[in-house]
Legacy VTK file of the C-alpha trace (Angstrom):
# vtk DataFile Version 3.0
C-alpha trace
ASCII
DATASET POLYDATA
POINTS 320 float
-60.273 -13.028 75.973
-61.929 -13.980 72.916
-59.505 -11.114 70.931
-56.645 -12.779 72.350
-58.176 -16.361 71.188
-58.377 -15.167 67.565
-55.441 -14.462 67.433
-53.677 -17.462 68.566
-56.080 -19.106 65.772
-54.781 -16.967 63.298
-50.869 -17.049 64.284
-50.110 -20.191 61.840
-52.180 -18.876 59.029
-49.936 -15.907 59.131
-46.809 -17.932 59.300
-47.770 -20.116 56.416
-48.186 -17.211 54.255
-45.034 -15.360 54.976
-43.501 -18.728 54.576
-44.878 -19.100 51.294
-43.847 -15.762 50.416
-40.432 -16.857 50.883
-40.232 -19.708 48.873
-37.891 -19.686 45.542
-40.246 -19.091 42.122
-36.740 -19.943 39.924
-35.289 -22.977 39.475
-32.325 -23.812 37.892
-31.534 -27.569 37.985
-27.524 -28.391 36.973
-27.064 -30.998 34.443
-24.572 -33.596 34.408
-22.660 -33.004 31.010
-23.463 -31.531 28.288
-22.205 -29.777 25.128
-22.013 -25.824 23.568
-21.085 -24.775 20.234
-21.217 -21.039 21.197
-18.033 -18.553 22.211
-19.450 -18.209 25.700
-21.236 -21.043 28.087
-25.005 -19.959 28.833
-26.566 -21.029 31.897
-29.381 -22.360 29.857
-26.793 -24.736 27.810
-25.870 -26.857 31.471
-28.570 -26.339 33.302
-32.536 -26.817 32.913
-34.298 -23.426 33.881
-37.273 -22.790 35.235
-39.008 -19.478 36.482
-41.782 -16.542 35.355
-41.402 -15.195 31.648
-38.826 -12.820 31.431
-37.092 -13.812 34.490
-36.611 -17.033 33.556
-35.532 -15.661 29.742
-32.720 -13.518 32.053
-31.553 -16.702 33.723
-31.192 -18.880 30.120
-28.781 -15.904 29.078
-26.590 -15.547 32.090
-23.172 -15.871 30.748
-21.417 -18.665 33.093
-17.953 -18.009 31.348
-15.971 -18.821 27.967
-16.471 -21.901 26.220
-14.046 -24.414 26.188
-11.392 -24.570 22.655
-13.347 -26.838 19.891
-12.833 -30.948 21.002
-11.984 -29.967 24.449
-13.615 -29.619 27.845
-14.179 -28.026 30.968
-16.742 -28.315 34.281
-18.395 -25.858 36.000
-19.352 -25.987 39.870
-23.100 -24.896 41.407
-21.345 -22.527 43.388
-19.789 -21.262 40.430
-23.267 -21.078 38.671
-24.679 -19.127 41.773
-22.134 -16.691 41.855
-22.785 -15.998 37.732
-26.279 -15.595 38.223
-25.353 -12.842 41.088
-22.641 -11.476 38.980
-25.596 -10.825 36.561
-27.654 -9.110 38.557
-30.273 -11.581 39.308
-31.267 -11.701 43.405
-30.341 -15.194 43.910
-32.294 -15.736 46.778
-35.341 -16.331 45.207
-33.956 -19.096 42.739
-33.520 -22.634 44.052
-29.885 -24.539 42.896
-30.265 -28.202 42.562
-29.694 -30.993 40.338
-25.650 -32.117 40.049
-23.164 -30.575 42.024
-20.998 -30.036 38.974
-21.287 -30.222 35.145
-19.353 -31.159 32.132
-19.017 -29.400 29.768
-17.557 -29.974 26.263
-17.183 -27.747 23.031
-18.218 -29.338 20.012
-15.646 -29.455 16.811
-15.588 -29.067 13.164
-12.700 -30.569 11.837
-10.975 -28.828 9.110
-8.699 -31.017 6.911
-4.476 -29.730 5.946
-5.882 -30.004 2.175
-7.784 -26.433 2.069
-5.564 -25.067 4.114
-2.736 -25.465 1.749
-5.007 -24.792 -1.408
-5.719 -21.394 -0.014
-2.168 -20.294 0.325
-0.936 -22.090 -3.184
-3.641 -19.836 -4.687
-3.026 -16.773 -2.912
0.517 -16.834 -3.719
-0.067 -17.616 -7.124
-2.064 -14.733 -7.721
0.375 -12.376 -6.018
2.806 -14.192 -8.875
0.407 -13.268 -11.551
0.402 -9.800 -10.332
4.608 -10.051 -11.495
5.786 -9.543 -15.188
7.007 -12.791 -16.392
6.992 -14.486 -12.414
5.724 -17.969 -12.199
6.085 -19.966 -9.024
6.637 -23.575 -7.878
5.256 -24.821 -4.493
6.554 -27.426 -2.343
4.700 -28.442 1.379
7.399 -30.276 3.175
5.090 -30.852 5.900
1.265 -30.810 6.124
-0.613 -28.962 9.251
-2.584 -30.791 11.896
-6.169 -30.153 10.737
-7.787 -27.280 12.361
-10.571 -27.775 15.066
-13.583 -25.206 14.844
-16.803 -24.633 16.350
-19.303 -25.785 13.746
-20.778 -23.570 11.069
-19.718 -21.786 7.590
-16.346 -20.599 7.460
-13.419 -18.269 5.771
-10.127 -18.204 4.731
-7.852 -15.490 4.689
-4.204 -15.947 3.973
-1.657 -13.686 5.187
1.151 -13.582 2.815
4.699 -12.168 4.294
6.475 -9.439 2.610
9.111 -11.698 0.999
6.931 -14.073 -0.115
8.004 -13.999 -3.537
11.687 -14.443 -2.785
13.018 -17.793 -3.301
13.486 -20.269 -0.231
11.298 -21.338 2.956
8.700 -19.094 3.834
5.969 -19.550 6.495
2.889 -18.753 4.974
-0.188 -18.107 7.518
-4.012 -19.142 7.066
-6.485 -17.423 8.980
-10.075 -19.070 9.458
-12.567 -16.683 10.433
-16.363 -16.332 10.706
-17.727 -12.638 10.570
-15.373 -10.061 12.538
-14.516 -13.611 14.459
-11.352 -15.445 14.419
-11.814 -18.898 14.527
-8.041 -20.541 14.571
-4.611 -19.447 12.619
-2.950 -22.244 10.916
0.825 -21.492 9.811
2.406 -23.726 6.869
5.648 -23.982 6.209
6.534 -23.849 2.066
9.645 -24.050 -0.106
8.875 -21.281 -2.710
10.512 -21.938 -6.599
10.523 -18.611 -8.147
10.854 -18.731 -12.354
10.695 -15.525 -14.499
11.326 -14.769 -18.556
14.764 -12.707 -18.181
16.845 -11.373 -20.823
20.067 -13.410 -21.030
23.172 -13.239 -23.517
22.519 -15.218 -27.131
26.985 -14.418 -28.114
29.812 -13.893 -25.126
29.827 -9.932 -24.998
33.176 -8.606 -24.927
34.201 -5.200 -22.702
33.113 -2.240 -24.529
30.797 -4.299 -27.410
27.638 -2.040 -28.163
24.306 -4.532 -27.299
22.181 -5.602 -30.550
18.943 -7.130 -30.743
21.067 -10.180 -31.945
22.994 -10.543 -29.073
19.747 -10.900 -26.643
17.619 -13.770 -26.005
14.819 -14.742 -23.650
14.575 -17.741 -21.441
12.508 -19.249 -18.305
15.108 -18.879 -15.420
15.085 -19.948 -11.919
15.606 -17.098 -9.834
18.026 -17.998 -6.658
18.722 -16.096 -3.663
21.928 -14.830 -4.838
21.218 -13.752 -8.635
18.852 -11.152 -8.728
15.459 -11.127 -10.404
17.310 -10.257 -13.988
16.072 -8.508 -16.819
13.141 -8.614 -18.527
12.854 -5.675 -20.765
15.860 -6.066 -23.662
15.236 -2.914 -24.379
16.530 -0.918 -21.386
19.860 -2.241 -22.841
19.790 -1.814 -26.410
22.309 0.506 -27.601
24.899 0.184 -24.312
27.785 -0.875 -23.987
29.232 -3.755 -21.280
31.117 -2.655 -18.553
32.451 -6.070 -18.513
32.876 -9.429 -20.889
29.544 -11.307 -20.497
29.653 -14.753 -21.236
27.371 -16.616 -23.131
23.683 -17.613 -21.574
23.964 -15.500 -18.570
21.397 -13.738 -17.138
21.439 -10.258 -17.832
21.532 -6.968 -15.192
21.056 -3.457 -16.069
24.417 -3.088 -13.734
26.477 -4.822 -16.343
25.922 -1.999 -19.014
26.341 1.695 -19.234
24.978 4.065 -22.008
27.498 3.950 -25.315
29.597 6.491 -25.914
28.320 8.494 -29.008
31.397 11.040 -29.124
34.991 8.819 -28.370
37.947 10.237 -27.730
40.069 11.247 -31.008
36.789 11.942 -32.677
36.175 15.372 -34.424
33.791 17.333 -32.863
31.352 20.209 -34.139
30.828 22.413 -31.226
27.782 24.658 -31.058
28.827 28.017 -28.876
25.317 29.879 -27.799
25.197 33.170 -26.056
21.693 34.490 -26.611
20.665 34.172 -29.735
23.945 33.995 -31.742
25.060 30.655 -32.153
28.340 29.481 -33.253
29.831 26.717 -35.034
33.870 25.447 -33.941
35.723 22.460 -34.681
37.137 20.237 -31.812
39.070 17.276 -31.030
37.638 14.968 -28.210
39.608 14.413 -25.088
37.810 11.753 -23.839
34.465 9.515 -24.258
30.600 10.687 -23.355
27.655 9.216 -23.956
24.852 11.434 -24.886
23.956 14.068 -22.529
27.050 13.685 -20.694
30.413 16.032 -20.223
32.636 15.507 -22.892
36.657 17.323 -22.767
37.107 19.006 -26.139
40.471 20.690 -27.497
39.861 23.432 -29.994
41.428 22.843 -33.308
41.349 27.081 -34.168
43.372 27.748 -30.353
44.008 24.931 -28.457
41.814 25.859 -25.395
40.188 23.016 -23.796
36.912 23.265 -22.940
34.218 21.096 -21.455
31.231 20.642 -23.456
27.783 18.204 -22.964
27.395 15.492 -26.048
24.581 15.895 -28.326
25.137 13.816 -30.591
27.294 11.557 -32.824
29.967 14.079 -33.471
28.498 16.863 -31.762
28.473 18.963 -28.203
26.837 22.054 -27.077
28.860 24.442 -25.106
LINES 1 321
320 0 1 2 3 4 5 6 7 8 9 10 11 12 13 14 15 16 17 18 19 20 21 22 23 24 25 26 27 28 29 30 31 32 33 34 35 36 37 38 39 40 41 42 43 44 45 46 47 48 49 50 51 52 53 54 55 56 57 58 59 60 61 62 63 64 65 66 67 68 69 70 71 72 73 74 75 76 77 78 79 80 81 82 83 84 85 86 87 88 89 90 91 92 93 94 95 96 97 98 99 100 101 102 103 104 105 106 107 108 109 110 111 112 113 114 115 116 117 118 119 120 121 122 123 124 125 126 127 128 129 130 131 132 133 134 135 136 137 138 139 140 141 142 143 144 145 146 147 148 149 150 151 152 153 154 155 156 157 158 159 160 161 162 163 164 165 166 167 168 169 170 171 172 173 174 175 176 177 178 179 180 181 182 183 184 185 186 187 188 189 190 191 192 193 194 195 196 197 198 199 200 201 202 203 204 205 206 207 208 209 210 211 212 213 214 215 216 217 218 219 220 221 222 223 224 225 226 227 228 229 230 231 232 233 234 235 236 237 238 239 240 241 242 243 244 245 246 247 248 249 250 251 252 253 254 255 256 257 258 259 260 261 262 263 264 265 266 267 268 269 270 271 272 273 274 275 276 277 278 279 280 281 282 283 284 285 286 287 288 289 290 291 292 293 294 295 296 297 298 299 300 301 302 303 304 305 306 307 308 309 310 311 312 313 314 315 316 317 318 319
């Protein structure tokens, strides 16, 4: 009887102690609204946390889900907060939800202006010009880009230059801002490109067949179009040819409008040089036709008459 009493005594000591057993040690407490400047939204960024050491340093990190873009916003439910915290790992049962039943959340924004935007890619394709013999370019940024929105903190710029971009015309040029291994936003600008190079152009009107000298060159600051070519630049490469064609005065020259000058013509007298071995010998020859040096020339002996097709060494002379 008095076993039986003792333990109705002790029944609600019992049951106070398992109940207090059961209640939650955590407590995370939703906020209203609030604010993030990170990639990802942390539990501890919209809601105050509460709990032992390192449990509570588990609950702070719980990643609730991706932040919103810079200067916009987004809201997170409880329920969606207790269903993070389980997708974390963390036994949810022993963690009390209160405070709001939803939060706002907003990303803040760091505003980048058009004006570095379109300094980086003037200056990246003016060094790519640089890079050019004789290439200057001229810029023109019909239209500015909207300013880029960012989540605060130090930034780079890298500029993505197409293939083309030195050809003349509208080209979309891209910027790239970036923080670490992280892109932050791609800005693309739209540019008329000028492109202006030192070319080689005609000082006289060359006729068909004239033989280019240093007098008949000059060099001049041209505007290179779509349609002409990027010209000559080395006079050199035609010193000594001939023109395929009349050139006329002031135009801009093209290796394509030249070919290497004949140094043997045809009518000229030839001294052929016949090698087998070691013996070499000497014959005279009448040219059948024009070569420039190095090239097949048709020869008529003057001794026999045979034709023969020798290579032009010379003024004068072929080897055979």
């Amino acid at each position: 009887m008095r076993l039986a009493l003792a333990l109705l005594l002790l029944a609600p000591a019992f049951g106070l102690a398992a109940e207090r057993s059961e209640q939650p040690d955590s407590e995370v407490r939703l906020r209203a609204e609030t604010s993030c400047t990170g990639a990802m939204v942390l539990l501890g960024d919209i809601a105050a946390v509460r709990g032992p050491g390192e449990r509570a340093d588990r609950l702070y990190a719980v990643k609730v889900g991706r932040a919103p873009l810079p200067g916009k916003e987004r809201s997170y439910t409880l329920a969606e907060v207790r269903s993070a915290v389980a997708a974390a790992g963390l036994d949810t049962e022993g963690i009390s939800f209160t405070g709001e039943p939803r939060v706002r959340v907003w990303a803040e924004a760091q505003t980048i202006e058009s004006e570095p935007l379109v300094a980086a890619a003037r200056q990246a394709l003016e060094e790519l010009a640089s890079q050019q013999d004789g290439v200057e370019v001229e810029l023109d940024f019909p239209n500015l880009p909207a300013p880029a929105l960012i989540r605060p903190g130090e930034y780079k710029l890298s500029v993505e230059l197409p293939p083309d971009a030195l050809q003349p015309g509208p080209r979309t040029l891209h910027v790239r801002l970036v923080r670490g291994d992280e892109r932050l936003a791609d800005v693309s600008i739209s540019a008329r490109v000028r492109v202006f190079r030192t070319v080689v152009v005609a000082a006289r009107r060359i006729e068909t067949n004239d033989v280019v000298e240093a007098r008949d060159l000059r060099r001049e600051r041209r505007e290179i179009t779509g349609t002409s070519g990027d010209g000559l630049t080395d006079p050199a490469r035609i010193l000594g040819q001939r023109a395929r064609q009349p050139v006329a005065q002031g135009k801009t020259l093209d290796e394509r409008l030249f070919e290497p000058a004949p140094v043997i013509r045809k009518g000229d007298r030839v001294l052929v040089n016949v090698t087998r071995g070691s013996l070499t010998i000497r014959a005279e020859a009448q040219a059948l036709s024009d070569a420039p040096n190095g090239q097949n020339v048709r020869l008529k002996l003057i001794d026999n008459n045979a034709e023969v097709l020798a290579r032009a060494s010379g003024p004068g002379q072929a080897d055979l």
